[in-house]
C-alpha positions, -999 to +999 in steps of 0.1 A: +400-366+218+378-341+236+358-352+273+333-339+270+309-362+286+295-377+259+298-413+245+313-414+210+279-424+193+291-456+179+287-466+215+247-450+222+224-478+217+199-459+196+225-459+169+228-495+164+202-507+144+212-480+121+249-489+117+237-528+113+212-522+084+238-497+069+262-527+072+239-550+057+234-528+030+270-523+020+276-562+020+246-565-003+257-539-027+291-554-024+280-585-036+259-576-063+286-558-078+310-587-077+281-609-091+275-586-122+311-585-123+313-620-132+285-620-153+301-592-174+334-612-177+313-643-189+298-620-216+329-609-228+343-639-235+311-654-249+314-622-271+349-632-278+343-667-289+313-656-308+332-626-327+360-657-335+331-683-350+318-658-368+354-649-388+359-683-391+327-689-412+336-659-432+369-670-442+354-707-453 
């Protein structure tokens, strides 16, 4: 890495609050998609189960 004097800007205290709300955001993006994740895994098998009572019915 190059001296050049300057601090790498992770380090310059105006840059912080940036880097923590960009942080924030990530986790809450992160978790959102692993929420609708589970939610779309729900649907499928209520789809599933559905799609199965509904052959069922048919066949009686």
């Amino acid at each position: 890495m190059k001296k050049d004097g300057f601090l790498p800007s992770i380090l310059w205290p105006m840059n912080w609050p940036i880097q923590a709300s960009t942080k924030m955001t990530t986790q809450l993006i992160t978790n959102a998609s692993r929420e609708n994740n589970v939610k779309l895994q729900a649907m499928k098998i209520t789809a599933n189960s559905m799609t199965r009572l509904i052959s069922i019915d048919k066949v009686r």
